[in-house]
Backbone bond lengths (Angstrom), bond angles and torsions (degrees), N, CA, C in turn:
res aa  C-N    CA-C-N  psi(-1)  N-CA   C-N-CA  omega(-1)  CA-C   N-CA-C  phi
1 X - - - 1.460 - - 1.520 109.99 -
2 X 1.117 127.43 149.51 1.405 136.69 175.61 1.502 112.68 -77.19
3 X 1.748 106.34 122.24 1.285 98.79 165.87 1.296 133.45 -33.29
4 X 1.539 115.90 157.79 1.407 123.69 -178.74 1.150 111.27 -58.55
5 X 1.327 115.49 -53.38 1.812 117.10 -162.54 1.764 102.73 -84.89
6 X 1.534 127.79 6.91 1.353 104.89 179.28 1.912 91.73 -98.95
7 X 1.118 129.44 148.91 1.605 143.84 177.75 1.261 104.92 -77.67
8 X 1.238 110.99 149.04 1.553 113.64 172.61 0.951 92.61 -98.37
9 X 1.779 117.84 163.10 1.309 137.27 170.73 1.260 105.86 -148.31
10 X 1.564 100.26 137.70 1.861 113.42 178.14 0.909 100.22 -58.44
11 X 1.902 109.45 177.25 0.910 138.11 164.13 1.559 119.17 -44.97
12 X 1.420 129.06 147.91 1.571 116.32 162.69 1.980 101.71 -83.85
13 X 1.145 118.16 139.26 1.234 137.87 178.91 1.706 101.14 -51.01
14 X 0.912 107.57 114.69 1.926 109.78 157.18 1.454 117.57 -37.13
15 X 1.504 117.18 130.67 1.478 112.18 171.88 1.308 115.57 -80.71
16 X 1.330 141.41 155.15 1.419 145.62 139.08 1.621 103.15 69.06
17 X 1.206 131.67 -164.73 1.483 114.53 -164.49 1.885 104.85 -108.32
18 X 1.465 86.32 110.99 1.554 88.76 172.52 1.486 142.40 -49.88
19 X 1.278 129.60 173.25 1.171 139.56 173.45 1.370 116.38 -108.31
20 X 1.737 116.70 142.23 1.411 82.46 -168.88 1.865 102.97 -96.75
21 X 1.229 104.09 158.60 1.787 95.66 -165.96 1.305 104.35 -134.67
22 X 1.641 139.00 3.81 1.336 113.42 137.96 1.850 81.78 121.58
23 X 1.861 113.36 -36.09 1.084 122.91 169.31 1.519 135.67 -28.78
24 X 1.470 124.46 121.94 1.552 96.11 174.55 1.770 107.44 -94.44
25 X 1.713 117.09 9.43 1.454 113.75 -178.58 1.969 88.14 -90.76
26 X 0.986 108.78 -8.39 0.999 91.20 -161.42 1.567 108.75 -105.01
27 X 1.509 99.35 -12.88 1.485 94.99 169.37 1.765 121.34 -103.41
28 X 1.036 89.54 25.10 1.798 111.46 -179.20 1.739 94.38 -106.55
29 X 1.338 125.63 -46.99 1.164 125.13 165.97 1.455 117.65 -55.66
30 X 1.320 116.47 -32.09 1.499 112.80 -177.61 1.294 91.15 -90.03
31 X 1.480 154.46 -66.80 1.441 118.87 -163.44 1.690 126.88 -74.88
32 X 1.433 107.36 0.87 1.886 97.90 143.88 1.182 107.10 -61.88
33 X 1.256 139.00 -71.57 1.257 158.27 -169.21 1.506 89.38 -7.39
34 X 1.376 104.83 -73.66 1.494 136.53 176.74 1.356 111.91 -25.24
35 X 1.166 119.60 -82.25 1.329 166.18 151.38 1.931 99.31 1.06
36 X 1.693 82.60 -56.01 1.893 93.76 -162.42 2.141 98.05 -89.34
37 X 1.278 103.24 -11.35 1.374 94.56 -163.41 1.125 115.72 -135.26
38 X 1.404 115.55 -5.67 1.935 118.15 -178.74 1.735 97.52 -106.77
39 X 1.630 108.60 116.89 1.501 109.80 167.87 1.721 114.02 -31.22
40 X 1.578 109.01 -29.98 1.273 102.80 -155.70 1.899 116.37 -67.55
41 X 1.839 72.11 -68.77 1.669 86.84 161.98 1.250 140.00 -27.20
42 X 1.455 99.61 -61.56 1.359 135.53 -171.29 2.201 90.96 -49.69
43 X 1.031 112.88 -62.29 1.551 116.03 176.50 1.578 123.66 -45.40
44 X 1.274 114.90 -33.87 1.438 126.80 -169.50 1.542 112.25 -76.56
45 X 1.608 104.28 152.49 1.032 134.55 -164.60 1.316 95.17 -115.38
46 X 1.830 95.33 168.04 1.500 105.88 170.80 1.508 96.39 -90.37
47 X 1.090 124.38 -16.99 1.791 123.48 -173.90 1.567 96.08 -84.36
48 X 1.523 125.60 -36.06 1.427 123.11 -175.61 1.333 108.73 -77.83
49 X 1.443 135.24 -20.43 1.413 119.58 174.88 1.692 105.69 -104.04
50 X 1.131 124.07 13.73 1.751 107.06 148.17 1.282 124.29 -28.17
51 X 1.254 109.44 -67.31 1.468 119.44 -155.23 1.851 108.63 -73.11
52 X 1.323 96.36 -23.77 1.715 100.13 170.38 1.416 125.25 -65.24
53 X 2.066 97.12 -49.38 1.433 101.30 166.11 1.696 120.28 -57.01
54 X 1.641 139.11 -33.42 1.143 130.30 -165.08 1.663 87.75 -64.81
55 X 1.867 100.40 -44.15 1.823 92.78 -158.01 1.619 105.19 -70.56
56 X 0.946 123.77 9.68 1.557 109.34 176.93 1.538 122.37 -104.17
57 X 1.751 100.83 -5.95 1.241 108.54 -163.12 1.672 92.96 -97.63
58 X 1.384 124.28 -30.35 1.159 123.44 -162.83 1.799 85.21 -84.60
59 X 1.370 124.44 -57.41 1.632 112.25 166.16 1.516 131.62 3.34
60 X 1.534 76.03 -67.79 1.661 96.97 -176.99 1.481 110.72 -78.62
61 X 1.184 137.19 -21.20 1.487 128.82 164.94 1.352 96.03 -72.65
62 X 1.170 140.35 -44.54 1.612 118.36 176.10 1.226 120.31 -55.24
63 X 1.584 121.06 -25.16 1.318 122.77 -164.69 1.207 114.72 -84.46
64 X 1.795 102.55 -41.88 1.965 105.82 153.34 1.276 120.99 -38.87
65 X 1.221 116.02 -59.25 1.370 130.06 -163.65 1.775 113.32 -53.12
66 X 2.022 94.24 -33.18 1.356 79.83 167.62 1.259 144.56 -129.14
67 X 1.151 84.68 29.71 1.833 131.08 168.99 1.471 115.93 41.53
68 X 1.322 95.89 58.34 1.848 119.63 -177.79 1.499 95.53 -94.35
69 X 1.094 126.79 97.41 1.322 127.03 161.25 1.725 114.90 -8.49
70 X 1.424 97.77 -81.33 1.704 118.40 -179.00 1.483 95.70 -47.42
71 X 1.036 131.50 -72.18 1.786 118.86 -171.20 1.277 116.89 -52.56
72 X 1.464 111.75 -52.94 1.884 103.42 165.38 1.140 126.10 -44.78
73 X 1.858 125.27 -35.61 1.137 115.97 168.05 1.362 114.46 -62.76
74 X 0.946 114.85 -60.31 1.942 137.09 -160.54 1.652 85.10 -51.90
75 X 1.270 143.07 -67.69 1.371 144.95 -168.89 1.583 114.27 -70.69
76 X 1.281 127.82 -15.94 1.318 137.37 147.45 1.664 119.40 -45.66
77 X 1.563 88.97 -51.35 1.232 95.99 -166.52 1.240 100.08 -76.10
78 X 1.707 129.00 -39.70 1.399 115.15 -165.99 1.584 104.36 -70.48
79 X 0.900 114.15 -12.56 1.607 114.59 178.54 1.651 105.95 -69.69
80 X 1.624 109.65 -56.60 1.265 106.61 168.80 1.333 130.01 -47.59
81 X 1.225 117.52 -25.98 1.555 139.63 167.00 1.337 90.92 -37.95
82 X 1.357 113.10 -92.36 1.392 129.34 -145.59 2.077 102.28 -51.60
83 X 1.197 100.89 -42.57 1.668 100.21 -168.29 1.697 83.32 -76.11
84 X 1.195 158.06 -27.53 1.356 143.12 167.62 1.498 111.75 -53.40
85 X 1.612 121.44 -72.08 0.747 121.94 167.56 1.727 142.24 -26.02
86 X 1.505 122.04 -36.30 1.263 153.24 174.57 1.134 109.20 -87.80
87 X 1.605 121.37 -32.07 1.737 114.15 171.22 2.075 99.33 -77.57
88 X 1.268 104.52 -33.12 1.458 92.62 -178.23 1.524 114.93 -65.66
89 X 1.160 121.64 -34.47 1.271 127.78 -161.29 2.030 97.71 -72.47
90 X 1.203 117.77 -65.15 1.198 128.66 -176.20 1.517 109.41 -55.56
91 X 1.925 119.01 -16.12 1.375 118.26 174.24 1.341 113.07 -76.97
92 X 1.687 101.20 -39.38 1.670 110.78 171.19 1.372 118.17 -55.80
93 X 1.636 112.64 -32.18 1.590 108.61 -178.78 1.794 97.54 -88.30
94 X 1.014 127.15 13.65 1.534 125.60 170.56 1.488 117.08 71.58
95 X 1.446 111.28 11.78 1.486 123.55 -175.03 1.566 129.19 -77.53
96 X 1.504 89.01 -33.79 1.938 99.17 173.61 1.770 100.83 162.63
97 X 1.236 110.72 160.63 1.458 113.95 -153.10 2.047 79.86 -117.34
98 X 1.542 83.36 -166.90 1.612 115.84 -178.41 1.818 92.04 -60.34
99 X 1.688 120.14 -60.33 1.195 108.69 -116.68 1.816 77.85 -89.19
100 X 1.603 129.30 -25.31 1.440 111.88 150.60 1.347 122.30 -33.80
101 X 1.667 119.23 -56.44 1.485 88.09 173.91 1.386 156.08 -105.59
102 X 1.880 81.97 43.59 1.653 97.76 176.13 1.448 92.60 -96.97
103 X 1.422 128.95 -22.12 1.311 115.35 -147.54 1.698 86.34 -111.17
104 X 0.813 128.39 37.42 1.989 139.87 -162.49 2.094 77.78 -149.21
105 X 1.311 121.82 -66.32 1.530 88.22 -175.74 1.563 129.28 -78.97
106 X 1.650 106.27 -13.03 1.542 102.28 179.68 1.657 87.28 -69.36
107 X 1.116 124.04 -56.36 1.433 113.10 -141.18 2.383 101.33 -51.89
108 X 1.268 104.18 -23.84 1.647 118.32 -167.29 1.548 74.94 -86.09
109 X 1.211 148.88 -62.16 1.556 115.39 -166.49 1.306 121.16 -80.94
110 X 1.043 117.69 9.48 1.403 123.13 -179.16 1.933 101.76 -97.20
111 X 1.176 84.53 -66.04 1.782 83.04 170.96 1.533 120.36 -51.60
112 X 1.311 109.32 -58.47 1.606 94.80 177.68 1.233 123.91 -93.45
113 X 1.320 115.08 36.04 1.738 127.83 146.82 1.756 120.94 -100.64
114 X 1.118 113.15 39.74 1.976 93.86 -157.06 1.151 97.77 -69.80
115 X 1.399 124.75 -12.87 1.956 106.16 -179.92 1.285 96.57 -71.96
116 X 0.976 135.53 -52.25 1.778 115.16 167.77 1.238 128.99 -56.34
117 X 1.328 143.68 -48.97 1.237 131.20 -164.19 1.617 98.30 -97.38
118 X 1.229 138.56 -9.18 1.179 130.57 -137.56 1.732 86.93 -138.04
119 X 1.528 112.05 176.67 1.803 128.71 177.35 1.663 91.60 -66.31
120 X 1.303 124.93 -47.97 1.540 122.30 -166.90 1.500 120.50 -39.53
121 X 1.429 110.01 134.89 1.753 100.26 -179.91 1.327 91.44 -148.53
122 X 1.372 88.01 136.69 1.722 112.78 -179.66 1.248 100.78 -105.77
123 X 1.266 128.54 137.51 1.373 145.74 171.79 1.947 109.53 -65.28
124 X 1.435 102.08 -68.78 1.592 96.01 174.29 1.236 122.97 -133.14
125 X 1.343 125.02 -156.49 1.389 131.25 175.09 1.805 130.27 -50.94
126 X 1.793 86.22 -28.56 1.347 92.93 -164.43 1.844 94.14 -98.19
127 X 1.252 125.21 -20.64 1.743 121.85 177.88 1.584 92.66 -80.96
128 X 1.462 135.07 -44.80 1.878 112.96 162.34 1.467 112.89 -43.84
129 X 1.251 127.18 -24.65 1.771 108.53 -155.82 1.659 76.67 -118.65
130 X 1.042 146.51 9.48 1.593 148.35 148.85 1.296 102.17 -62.87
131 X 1.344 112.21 -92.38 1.443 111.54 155.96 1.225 136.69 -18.97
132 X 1.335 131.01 -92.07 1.554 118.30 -179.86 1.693 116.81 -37.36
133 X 1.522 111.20 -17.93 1.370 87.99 -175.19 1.847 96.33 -95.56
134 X 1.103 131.74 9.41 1.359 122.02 165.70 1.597 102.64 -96.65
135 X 1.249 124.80 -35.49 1.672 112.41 152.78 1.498 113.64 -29.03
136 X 1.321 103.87 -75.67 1.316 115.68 -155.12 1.850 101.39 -51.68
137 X 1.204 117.19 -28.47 1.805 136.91 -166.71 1.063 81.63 -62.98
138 X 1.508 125.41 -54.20 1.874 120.59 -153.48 1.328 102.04 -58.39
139 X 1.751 111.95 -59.34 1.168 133.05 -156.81 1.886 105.43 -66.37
140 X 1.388 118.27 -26.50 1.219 104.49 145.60 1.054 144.18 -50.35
141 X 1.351 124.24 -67.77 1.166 149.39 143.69 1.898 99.85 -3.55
142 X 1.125 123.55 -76.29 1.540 144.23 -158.20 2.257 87.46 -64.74
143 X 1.297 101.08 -29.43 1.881 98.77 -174.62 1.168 83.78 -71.43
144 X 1.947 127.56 -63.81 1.488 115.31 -155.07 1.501 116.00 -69.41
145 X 1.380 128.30 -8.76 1.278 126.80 155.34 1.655 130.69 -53.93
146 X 1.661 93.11 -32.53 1.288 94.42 -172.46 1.600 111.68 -116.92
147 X 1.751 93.49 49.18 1.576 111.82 172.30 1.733 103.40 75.38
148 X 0.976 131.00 -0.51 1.648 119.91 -176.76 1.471 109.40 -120.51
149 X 1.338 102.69 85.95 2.154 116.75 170.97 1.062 105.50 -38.11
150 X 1.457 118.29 155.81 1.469 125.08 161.90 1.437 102.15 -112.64
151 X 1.637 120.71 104.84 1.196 112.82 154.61 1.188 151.28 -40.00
152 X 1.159 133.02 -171.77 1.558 117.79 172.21 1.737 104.74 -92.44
153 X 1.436 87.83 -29.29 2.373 72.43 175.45 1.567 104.36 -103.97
154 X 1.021 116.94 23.18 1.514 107.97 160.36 1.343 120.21 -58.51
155 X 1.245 103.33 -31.76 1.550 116.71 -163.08 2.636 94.33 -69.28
156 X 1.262 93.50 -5.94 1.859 80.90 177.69 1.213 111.86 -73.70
157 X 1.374 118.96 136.30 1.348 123.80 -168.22 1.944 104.24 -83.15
158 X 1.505 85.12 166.97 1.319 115.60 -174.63 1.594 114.62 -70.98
159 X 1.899 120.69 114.24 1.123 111.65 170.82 1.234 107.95 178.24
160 X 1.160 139.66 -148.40 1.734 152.50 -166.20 2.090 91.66 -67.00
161 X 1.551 79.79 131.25 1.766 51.54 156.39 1.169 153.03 -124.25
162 X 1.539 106.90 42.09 1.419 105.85 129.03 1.538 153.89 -44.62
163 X 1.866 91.03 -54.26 1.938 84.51 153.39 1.106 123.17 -87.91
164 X 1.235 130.24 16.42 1.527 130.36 163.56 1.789 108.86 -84.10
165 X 1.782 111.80 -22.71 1.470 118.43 174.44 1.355 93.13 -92.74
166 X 1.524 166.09 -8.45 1.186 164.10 157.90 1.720 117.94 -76.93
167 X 1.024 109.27 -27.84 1.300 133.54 177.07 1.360 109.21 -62.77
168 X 1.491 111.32 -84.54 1.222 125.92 -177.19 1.337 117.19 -54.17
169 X 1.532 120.00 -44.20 1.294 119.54 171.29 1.358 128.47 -57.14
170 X 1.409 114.14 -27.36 1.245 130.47 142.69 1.445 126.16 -30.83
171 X 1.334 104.39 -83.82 1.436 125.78 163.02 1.559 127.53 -19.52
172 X 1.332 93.27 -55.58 1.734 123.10 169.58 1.476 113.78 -53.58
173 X 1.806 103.85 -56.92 1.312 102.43 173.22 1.343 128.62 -67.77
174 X 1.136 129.19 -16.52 1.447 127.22 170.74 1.486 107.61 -66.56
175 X 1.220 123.20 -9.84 1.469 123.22 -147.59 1.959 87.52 -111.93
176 X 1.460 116.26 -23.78 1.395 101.92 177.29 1.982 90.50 136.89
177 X 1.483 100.05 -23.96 1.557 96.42 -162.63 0.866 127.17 -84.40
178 X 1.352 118.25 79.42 1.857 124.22 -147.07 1.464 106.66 -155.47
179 X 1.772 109.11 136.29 1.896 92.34 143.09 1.341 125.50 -93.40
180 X 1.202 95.93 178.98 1.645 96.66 -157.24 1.765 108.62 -71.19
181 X 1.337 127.05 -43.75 1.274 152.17 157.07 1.308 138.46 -92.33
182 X 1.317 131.14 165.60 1.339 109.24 168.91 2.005 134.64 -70.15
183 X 1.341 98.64 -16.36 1.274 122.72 -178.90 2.043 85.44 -37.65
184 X 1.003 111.06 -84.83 1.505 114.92 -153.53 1.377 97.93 -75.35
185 X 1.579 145.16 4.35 1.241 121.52 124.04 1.870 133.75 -53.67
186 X 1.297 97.44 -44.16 1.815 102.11 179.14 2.094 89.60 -60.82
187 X 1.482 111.15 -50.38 1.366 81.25 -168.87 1.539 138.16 -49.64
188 X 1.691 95.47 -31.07 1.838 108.43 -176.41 1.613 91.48 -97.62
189 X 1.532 136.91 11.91 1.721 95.87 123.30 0.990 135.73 -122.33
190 X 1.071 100.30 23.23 2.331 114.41 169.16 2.167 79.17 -81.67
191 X 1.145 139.25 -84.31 1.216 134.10 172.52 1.859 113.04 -31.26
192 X 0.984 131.63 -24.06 1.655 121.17 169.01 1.077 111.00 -64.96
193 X 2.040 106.23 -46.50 1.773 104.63 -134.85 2.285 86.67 -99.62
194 X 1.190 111.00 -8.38 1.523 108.60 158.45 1.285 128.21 -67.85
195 X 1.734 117.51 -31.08 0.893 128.47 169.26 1.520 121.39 -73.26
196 X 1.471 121.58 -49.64 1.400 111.50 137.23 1.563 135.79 -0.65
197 X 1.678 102.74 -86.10 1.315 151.02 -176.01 1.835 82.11 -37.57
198 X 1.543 127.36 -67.64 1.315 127.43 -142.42 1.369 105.01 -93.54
199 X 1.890 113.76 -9.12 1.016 122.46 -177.57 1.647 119.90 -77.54
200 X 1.830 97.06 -34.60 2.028 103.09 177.89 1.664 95.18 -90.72
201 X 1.470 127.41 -31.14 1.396 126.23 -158.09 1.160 106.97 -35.02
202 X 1.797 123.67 125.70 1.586 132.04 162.16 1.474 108.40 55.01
203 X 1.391 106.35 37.27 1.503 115.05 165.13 1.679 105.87 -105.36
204 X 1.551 114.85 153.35 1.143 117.58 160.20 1.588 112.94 -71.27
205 X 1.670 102.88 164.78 1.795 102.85 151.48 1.292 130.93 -39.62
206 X 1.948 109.54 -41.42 1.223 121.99 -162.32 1.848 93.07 -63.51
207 X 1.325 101.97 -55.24 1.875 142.93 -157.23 1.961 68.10 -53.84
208 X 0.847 102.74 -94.35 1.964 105.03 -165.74 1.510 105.03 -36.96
209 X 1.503 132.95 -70.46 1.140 108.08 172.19 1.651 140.48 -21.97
210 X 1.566 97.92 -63.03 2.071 110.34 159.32 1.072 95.32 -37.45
211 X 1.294 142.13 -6.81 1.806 105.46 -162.98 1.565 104.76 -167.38
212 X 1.453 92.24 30.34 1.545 122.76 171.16 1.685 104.10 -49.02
213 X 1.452 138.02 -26.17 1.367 134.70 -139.48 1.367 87.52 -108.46
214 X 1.044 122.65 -70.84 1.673 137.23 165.35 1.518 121.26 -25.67
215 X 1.473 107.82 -59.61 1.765 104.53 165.78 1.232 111.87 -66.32
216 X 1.325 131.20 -43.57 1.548 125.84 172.82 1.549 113.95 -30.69
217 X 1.850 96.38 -42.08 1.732 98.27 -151.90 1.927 92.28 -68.36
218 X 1.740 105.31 -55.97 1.752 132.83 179.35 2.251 84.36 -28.06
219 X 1.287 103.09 -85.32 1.896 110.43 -175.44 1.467 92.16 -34.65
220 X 1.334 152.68 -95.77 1.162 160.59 -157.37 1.499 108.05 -23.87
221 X 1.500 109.07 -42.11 1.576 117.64 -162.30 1.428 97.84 -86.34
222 X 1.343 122.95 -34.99 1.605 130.48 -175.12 1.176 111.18 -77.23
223 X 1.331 119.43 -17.65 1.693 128.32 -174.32 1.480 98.94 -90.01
224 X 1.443 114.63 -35.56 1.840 127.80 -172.30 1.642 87.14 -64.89
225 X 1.530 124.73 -58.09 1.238 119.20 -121.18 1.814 86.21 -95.61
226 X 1.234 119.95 -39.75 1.647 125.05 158.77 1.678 116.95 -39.74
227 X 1.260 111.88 -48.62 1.788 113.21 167.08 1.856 111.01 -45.29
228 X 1.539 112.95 -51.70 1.348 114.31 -154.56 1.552 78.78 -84.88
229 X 1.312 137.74 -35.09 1.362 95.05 175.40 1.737 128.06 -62.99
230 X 1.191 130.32 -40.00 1.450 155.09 162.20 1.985 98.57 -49.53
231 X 1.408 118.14 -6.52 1.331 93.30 168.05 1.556 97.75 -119.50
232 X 1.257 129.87 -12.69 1.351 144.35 -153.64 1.750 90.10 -96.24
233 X 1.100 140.60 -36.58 1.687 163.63 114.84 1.440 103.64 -11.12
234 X 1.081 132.44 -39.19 1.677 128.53 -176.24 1.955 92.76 76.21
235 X 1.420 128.83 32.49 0.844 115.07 140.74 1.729 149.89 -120.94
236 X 1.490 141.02 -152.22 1.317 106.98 -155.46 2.232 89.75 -120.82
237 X 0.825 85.69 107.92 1.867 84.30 -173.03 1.790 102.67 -40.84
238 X 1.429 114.19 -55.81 1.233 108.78 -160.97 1.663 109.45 -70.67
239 X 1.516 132.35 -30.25 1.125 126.52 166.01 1.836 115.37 -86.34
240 X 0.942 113.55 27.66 1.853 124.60 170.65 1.639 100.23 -117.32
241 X 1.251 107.68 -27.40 1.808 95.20 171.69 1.318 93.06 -94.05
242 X 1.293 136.25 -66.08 1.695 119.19 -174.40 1.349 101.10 -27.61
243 X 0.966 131.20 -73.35 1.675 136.33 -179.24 1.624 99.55 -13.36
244 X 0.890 115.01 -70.73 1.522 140.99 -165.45 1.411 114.33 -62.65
245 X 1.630 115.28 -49.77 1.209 110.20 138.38 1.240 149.08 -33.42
246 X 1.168 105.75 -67.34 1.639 121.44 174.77 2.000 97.17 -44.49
247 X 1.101 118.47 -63.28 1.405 129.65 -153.92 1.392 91.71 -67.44
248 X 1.565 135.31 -70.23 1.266 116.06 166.40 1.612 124.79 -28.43
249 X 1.017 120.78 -61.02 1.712 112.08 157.29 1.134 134.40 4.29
250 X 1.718 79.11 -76.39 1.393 107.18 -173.93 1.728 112.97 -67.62
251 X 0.937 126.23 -49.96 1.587 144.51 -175.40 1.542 94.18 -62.06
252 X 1.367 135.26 -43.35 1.562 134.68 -161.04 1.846 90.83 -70.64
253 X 1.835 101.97 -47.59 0.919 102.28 -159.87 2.068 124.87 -69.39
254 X 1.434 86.99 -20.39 1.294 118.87 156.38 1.589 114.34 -43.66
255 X 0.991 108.68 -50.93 1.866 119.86 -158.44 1.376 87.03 -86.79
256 X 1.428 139.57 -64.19 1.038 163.52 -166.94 2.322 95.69 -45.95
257 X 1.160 97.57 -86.69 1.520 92.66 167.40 1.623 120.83 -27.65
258 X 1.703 119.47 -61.10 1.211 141.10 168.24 1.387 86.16 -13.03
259 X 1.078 115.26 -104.88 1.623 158.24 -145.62 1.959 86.55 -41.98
260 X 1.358 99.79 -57.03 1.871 107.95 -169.42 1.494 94.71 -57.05
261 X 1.515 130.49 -35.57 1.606 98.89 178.63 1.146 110.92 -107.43
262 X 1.319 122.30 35.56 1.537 126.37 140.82 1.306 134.05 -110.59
263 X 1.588 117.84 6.16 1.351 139.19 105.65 1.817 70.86 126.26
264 X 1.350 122.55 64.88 1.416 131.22 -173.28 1.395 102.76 -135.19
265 X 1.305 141.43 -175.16 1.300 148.64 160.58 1.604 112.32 -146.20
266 X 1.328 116.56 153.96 1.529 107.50 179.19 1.414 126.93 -45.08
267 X 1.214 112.01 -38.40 1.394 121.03 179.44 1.558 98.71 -66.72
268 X 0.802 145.13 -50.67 1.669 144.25 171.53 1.439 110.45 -47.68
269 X 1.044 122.24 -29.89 1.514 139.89 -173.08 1.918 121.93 -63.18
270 X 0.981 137.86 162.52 1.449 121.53 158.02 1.522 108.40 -137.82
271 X 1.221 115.89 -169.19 1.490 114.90 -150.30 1.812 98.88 -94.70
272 X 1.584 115.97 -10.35 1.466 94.22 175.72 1.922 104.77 -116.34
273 X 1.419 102.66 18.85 1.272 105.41 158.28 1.869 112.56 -95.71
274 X 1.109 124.38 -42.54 1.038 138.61 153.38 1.600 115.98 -24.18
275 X 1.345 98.44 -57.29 1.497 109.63 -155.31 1.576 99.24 -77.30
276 X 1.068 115.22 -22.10 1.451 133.63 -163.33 1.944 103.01 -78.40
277 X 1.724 91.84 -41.84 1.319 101.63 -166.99 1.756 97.36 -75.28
278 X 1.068 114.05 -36.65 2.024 130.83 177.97 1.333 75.40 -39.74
279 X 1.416 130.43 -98.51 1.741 149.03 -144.01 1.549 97.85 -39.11
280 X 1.711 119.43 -45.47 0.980 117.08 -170.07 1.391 121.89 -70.63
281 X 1.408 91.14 -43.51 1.882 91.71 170.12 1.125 138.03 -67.54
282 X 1.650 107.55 -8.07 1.759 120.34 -178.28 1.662 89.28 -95.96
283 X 1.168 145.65 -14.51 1.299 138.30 156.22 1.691 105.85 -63.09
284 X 1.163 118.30 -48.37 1.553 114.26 172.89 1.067 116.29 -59.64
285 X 1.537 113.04 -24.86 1.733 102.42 177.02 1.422 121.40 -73.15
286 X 1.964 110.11 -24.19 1.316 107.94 -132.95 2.200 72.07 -98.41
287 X 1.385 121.09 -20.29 1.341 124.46 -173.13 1.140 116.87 -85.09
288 X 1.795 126.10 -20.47 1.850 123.05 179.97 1.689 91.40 -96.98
């Protein structure tokens, strides 16, 4: 890592229109480039591209999944995007560049491999995952030194957050923080989604906008309190809405066909012809 007192400095911007060369100096040069000359870029945050990085990562598990060469690359790369992008931004704030965080992940695979790089030899699968988790102990240890505790639900993993609300509740429950059944989950969200309910009631758009922060929090709690039922159920929240997803899809896509051999398009369409075609297609579901 680079001493404290030397500054980081971005990338220098690419001249004139590049080539692409396979380079990673060279693709650090192209997103200054970016950076210094696309309205878009130029606007973004490290808080504004969150939501790109979750969507690119789930991308790219589709793209595995369907093992198209060209999309695995193309979704690789947008992934690489995002960790480019975020090393530029933090170079501009003078905090640490790209090549810190190559040399921030060799140094984590090097340490929590020593049966490889090191005399240490682990016999099997289960003395590696012995190990890494006394790695990982140190490397706690080394956060609470440097002022950052590890709670007890720190330990919920990273993802949608839904399984980040399945997770923790989890987590919680091992700890004592639970009801016993689902009964007193349905109660706290028949009690969320009223609270909701009383939060937009006989408000305008304007009236909900003012107070956009507050219903967010009321939706947030009804979305929490809907998970613990779906885990309290022994089922998985984030693959019961994919479910749900997918089938909406499917049903839009339903209506959507409809309409093409009646030589119509959605936009031609209205909402109780539409709606009509929905009813019809959940009869197609319930008959193939």
């Amino acid at each position: 890592m680079k001493p404290l007192e030397q500054t980081t400095l971005p990338p220098t911007p690419v001249q004139g229109t590049p080539d692409a060369t396979g380079q990673i100096d060279d693709l650090l040069a192209l997103m200054a480039r970016l950076r210094a000359d696309c309205p878009w870029d130029k606007k973004q945050t490290n808080h504004s591209l969150i939501p790109y990085a979750i969507e690119e990562a789930y991308e790219l598990g589709e793209a595995v999944q369907s093992d198209d060469d060209e999309d695995i690359k193309g979704e690789l790369g947008d992934v690489l995007l995002q960790v480019v992008f975020h090393c530029q931004l933090y170079a501009e704030q003078g905090r640490f560049d790209m090549s810190d965080v190559i040399t921030t992940l060799q140094q984590k695979l090097i340490r929590r491999h020593p049966h490889v790089f090191e005399a240490e030899s682990l016999k099997d699968e289960a003395a590696v995952k012995a190990r890494w988790d006394e790695i990982k102990a140190l490397e706690n240890a080394e956060r609470e030194r440097r002022g950052k505790p590890r709670r007890r639900l720190d330990a919920t993993k990273a993802g949608s957050a839904l399984m980040q609300a399945q997770d923790v509740q989890k987590q919680a429950s091992k700890l004592g923080f639970d009801w016993e059944g689902v009964a007193g989950a349905f109660e706290k969200l028949e009690e969320e989604v009223k609270e909701l309910k009383a939060e937009v009631r006989d408000k305008s758009k304007a009236e909900i906008k003012a107070n956009i922060s507050d219903i967010e929090k009321e939706l947030g709690d009804c979305m929490f309190a809907l998970v613990n039922v779906a885990r309290k159920l022994s089922l998985d929240a984030e693959a019961a809405t994919l479910t749900c997803v997918h089938k909406f899809k499917s049903r839009f896509g339903y209506i959507e066909a409809q309409l093409a051999q009646l030589g119509k398009s959605l936009e031609d369409s209205d909402i109780e012809e539409m709606d009509a075609l929905w009813e019809a297609a959940k009869r197609h579901e319930r008959s193939s």
